[in-house]
KOLDRENDO-845895 format. One record per residue (C-alpha): x, y negated, z. Coordinates in steps of 0.05 Angstrom, whole numbers, plus 5000, padded with zeros to 4 digits. Layout:
BEGIN
+------+------+------+
:   xx :   yy :   zz :
+------+------+------+
:    X :    Y :    Z :
...
+------+------+------+
end
This chain:
BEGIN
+------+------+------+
:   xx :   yy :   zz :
+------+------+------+
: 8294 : 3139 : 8804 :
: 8283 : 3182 : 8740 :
: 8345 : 3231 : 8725 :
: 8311 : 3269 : 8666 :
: 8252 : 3237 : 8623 :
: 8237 : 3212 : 8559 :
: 8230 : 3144 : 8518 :
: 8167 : 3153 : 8470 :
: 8134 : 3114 : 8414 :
: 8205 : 3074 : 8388 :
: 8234 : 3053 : 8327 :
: 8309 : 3081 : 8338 :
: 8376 : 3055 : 8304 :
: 8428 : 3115 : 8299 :
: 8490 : 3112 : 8259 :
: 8450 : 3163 : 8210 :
: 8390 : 3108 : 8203 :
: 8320 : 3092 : 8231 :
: 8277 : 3137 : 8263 :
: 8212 : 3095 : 8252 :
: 8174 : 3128 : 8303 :
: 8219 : 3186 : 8354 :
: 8236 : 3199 : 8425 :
: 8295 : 3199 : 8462 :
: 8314 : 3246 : 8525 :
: 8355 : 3231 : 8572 :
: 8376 : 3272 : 8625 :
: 8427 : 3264 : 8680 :
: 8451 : 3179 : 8658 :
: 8460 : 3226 : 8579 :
: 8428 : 3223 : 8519 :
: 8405 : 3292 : 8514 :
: 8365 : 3292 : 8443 :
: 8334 : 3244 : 8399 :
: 8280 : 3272 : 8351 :
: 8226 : 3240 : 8304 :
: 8154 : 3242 : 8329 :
: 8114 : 3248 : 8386 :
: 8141 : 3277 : 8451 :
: 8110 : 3336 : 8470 :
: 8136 : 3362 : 8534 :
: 8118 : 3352 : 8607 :
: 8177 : 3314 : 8629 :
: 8157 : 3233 : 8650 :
: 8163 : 3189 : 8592 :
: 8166 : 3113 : 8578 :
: 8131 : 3072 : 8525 :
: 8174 : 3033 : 8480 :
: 8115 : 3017 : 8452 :
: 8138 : 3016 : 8385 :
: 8187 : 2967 : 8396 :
: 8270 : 2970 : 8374 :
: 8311 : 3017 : 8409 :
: 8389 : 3000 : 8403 :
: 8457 : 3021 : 8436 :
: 8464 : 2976 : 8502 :
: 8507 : 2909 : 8473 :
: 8587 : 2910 : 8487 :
: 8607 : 2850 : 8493 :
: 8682 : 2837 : 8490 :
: 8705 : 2780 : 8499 :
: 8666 : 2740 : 8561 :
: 8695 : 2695 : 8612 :
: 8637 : 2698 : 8648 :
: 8557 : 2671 : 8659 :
: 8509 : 2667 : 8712 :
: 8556 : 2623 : 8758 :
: 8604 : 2677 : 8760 :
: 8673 : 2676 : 8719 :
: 8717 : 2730 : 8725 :
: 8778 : 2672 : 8742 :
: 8752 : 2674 : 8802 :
: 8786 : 2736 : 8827 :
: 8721 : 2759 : 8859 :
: 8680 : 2821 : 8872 :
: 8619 : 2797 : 8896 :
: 8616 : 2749 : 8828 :
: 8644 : 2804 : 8790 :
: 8574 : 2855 : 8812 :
: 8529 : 2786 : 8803 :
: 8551 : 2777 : 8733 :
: 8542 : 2852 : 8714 :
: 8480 : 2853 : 8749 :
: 8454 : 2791 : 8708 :
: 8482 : 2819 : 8645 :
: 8428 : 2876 : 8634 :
: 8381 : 2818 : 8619 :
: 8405 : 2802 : 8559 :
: 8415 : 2885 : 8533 :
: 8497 : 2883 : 8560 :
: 8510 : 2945 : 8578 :
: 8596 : 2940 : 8581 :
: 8654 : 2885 : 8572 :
: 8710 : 2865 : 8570 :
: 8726 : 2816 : 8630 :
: 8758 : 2758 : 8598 :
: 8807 : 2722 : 8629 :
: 8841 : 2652 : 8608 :
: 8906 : 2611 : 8615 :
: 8920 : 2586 : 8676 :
: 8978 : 2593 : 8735 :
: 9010 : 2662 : 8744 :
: 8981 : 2665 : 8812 :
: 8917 : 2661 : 8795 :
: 8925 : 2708 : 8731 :
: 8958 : 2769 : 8775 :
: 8903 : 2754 : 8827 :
: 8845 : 2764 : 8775 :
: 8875 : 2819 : 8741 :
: 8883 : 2863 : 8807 :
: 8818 : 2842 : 8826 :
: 8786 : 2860 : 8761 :
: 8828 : 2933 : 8767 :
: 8793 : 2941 : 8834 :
: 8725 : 2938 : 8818 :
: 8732 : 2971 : 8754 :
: 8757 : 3029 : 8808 :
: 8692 : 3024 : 8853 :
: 8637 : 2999 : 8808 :
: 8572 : 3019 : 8809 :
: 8557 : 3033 : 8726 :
: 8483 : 3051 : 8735 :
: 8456 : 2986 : 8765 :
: 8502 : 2940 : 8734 :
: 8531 : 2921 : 8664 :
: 8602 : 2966 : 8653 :
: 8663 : 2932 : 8667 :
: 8713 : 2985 : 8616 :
: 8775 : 2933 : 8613 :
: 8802 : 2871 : 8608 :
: 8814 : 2807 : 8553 :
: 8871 : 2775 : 8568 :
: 8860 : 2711 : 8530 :
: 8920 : 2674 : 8540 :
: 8975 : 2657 : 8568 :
: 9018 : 2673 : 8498 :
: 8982 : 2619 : 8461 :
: 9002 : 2560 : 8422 :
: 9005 : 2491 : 8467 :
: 8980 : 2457 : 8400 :
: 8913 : 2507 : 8392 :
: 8892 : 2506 : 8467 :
: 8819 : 2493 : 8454 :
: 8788 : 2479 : 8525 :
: 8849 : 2522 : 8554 :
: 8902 : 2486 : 8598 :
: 8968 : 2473 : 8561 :
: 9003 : 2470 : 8627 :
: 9000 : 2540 : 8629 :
: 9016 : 2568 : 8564 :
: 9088 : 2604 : 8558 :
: 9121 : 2651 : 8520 :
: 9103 : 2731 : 8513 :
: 9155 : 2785 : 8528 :
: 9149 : 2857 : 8535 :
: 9165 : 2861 : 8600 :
: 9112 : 2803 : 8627 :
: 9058 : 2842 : 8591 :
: 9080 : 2904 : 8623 :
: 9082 : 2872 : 8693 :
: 9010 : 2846 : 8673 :
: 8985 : 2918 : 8652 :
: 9013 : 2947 : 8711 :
: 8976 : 2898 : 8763 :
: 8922 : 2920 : 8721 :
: 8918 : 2989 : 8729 :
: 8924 : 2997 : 8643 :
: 8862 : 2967 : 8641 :
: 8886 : 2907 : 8590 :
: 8838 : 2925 : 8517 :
: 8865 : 2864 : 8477 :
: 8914 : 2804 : 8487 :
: 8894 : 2748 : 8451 :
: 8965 : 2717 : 8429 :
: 8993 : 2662 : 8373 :
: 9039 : 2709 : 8334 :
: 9083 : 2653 : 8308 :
: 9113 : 2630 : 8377 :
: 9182 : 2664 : 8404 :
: 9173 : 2733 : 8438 :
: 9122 : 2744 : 8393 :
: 9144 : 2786 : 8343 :
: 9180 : 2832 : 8383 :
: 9120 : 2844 : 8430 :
: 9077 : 2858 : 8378 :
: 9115 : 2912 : 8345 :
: 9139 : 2940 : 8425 :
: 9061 : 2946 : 8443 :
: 9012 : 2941 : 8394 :
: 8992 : 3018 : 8396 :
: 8972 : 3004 : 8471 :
: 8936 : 2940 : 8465 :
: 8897 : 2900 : 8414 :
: 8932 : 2847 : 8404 :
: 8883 : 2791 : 8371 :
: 8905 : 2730 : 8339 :
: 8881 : 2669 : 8367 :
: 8897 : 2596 : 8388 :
: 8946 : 2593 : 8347 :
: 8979 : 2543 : 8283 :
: 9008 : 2606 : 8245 :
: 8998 : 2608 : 8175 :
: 8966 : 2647 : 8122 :
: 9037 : 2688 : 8107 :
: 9049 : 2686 : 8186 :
: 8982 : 2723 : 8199 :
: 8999 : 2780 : 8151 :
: 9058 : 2792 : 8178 :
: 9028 : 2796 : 8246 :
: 8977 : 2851 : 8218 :
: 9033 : 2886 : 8188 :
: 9078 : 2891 : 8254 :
: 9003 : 2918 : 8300 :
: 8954 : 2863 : 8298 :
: 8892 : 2881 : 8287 :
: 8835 : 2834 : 8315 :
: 8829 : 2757 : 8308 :
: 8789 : 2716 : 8364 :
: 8732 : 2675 : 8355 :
: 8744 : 2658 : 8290 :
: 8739 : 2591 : 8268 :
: 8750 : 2562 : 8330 :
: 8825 : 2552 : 8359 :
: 8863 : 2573 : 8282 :
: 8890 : 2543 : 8224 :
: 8833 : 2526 : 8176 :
: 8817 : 2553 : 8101 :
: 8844 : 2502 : 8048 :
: 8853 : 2524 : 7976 :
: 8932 : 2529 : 7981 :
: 8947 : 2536 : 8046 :
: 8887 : 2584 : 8068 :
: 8909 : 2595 : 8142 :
: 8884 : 2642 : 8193 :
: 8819 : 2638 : 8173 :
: 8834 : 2654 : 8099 :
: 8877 : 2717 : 8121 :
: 8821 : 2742 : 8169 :
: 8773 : 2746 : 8108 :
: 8821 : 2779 : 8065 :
: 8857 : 2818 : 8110 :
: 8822 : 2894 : 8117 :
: 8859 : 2907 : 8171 :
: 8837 : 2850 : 8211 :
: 8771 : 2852 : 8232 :
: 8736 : 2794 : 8269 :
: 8699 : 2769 : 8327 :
: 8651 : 2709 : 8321 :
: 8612 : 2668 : 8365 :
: 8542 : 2668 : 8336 :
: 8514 : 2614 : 8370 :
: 8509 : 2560 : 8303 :
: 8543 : 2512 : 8347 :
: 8616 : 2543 : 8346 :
: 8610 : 2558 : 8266 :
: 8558 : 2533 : 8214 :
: 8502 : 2582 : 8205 :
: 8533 : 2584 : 8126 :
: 8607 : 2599 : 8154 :
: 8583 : 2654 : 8197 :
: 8546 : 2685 : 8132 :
: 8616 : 2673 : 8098 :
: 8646 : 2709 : 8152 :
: 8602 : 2776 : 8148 :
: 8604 : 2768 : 8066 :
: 8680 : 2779 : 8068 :
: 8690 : 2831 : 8129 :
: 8636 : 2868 : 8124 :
: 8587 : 2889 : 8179 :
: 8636 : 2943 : 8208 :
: 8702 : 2890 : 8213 :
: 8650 : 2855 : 8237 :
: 8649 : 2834 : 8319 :
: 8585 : 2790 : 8357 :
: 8616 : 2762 : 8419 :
: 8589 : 2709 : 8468 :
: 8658 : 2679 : 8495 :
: 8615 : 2655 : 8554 :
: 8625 : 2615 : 8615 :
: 8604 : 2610 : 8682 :
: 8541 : 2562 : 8655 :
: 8505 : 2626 : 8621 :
: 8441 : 2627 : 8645 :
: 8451 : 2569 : 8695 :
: 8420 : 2502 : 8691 :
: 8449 : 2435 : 8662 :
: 8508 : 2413 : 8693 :
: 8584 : 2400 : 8700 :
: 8614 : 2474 : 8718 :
: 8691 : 2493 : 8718 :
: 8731 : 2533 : 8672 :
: 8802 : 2549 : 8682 :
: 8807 : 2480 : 8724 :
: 8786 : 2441 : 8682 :
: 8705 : 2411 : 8683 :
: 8649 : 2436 : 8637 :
: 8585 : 2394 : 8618 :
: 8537 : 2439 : 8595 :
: 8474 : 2402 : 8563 :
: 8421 : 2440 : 8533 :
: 8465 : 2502 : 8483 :
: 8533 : 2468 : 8482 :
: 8585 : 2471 : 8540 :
: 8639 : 2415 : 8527 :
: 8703 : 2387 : 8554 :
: 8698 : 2309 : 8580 :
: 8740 : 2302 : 8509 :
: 8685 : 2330 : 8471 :
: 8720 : 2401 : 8457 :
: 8677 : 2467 : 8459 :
: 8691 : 2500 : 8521 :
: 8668 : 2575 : 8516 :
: 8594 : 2582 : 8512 :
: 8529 : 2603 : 8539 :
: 8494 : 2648 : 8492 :
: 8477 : 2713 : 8509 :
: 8484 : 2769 : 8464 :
: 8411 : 2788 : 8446 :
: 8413 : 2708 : 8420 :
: 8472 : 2717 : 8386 :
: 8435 : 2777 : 8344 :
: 8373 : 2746 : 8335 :
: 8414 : 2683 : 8299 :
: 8461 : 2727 : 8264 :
: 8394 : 2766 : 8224 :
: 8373 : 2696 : 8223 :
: 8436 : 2663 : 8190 :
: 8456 : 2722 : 8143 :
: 8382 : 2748 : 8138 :
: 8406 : 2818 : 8141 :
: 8351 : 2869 : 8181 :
: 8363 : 2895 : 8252 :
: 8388 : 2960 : 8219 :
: 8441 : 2937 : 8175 :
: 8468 : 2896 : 8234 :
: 8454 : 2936 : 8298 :
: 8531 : 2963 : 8301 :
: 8559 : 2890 : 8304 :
: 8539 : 2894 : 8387 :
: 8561 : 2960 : 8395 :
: 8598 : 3013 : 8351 :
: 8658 : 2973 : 8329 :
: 8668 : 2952 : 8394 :
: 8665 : 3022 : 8424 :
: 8713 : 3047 : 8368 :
: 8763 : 2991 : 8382 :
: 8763 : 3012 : 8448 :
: 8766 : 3084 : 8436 :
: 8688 : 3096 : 8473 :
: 8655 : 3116 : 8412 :
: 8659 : 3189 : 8448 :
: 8611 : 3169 : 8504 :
: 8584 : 3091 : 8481 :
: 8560 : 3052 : 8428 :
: 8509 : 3093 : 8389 :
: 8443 : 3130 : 8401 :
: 8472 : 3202 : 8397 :
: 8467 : 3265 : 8435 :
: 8517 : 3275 : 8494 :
: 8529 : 3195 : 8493 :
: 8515 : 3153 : 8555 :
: 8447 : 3128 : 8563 :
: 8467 : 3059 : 8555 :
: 8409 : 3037 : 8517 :
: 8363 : 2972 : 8506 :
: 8287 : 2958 : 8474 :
: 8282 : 2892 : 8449 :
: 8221 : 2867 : 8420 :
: 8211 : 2841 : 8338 :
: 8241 : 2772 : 8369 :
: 8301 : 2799 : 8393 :
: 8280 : 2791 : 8468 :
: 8299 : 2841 : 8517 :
: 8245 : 2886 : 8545 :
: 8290 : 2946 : 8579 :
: 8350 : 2961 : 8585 :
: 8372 : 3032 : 8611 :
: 8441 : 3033 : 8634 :
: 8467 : 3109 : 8647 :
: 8399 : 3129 : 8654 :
: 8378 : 3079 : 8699 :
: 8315 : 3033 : 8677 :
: 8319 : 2960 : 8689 :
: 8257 : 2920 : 8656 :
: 8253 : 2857 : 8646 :
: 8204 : 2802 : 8605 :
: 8145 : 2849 : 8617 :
+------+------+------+
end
């Protein structure tokens, strides 16, 4: 395995702009410089042979892909779907859990603590916290979630939550107008993201959420109160809210190609977050797969509920960036950040991930003019793929 070497002949995205043709060095799973023009030096290099060279993808908010879902409350799953995320240029997430019995909540969450403990971050995706997507939801905004499950937040259930999970909890999604809410909010909300999702609250209810600590809002469009010209709900406050910013499923199944252009219009690329929200079916064949309990048919790009509701999906991120230059027609360099800066700032990793700069990990993928994934280098190490 290569410790120090260099990646030659790419077109590199930096938070200071495009070097059209430079090198990068890395040195010990770092990035230890990044300079226009040819490499001259004797270390071993690798051709990126003029291809794009962006921060590795974060995705934060996925259930889970590759026949793995991190519900499952195991390790061996947990290091197959890491493993299989370096295909698609994933270099960290979130684990994302979802509403279902206490049990099996605690059980994930001490399971996810435990590998995050012992996992191996050079041949594998990043595991650097935990979604908890539910239970503090609205019964009446479940979306493919199990209402069975859904009760009311409280400072000290969060707490008990947080503790099983070693502090590892990033971001709660949570319906701000149901009882408890309020309180926890204000009680926690400079230790945890709390995002606003699955929920009926209103346009007024929203801002007041954002005013006592919220600060993201989940998959918009999906699971939320709808824009309507006097009543504009959720989705109205996440577009005018500045202090909100926004992930989106970029998959033009869970929002029209035109709603996701809306979306970027009004928050801007750096409010701006591409998630997958996948499911076990990622990269898996057609076929009826569980989530939360509940069955999944997956047929062709959509995952569905026997009722016909979405259920999570199965895009991968390089997909999801490859539609989202597609839908908004915005170049790679305007949108590069959407995979990976905002989501290292949110999570306070912006020190050590999400952009191409010296003393940074070398979390780093080449992806072709198509968006396909050709390496990705995770702490130094070199995985290739599609060559």
């Amino acid at each position: 395995m290569l410790e120090n070497y260099v990646i030659t002949n790419g077109t590199i995205y930096t938070e200071t702009g495009v070097i059209e043709h430079g090198h990068i060095e890395v040195a010990h799973g770092k990035i230890k410089h990044v300079s226009k023009g040819d490499y001259q030096g004797q270390l071993p290099t690798i051709d990126a042979q003029f291809n794009h060279i962006l921060p590795g993808f974060i995705d934060i908010h996925i259930h889970g892909g590759y026949g793995e879902d991190a519900m499952d409350a195991s390790a061996k799953g947990l290091t197959h779907l890491a493993t299989s995320l370096l295909a698609e240029g994933t270099t960290s997430f979130l684990a994302t859990t979802m509403t279902q019995s206490d049990d099996n909540v605690t059980q994930a969450l001490k399971v996810i603590a435990q590998y995050i403990d012992n996992q191996d971050d050079n041949s594998a995706a990043e595991i650097v916290g935990i979604h908890l997507e539910g239970p503090f939801i609205s019964e009446d905004k479940v979306g493919a979630q199990n209402p069975k499950y859904v009760q009311r937040p409280s400072i000290d259930k969060i707490k008990y939550f947080q503790q099983l999970a070693q502090q590892n909890i990033k971001i709660i999604t949570f319906a701000p107008e149901v009882a408890g809410a309020s309180d926890t909010l204000s009680a926690l909300h400079d230790d945890i993201i709390f995002s606003i999702g699955h929920t009926t609250a209103t346009f007024d209810e929203v801002n007041e959420a954002q005013q006592l600590g919220a600060r993201h809002v989940t998959h918009l469009y999906n699971a939320g109160t709808p824009f309507e010209h006097r009543q504009p709900g959720l989705f109205g406050a996440a577009w005018t809210n500045d202090q909100l910013r926004t992930e989106l499923i970029v998959d033009g199944i869970h929002a029209h190609p035109a709603a996701v252009n809306i979306a970027l219009r009004q928050k801007g690329i750096e409010r701006f977050y591409l998630i997958t929200d996948a499911m076990r079916a990622k990269g898996m064949p057609d076929g009826t797969y569980d989530l939360g309990g509940q069955d999944v048919i997956v047929r062709g790009s959509e995952a569905r509920l026997a009722s016909g509701a979405l259920a999570g999906s199965i895009l991968k991120m390089n997909e999801g960036l490859k539609n989202l230059m597609s839908f908004t027609q915005r170049t790679l360099n305007e949108l590069w950040r959407v995979t990976s800066l905002n989501q290292a700032l949110a999570l306070n990793l912006a020190h050590r991930k999400g952009s191409i700069q010296h003393g940074k990990d070398a979390d780093l993928v080449i992806v072709n003019s198509n968006i396909e994934v050709l390496t990705t280098i995770k702490k130094g190490t070199v995985h290739e793929f599609n060559k």
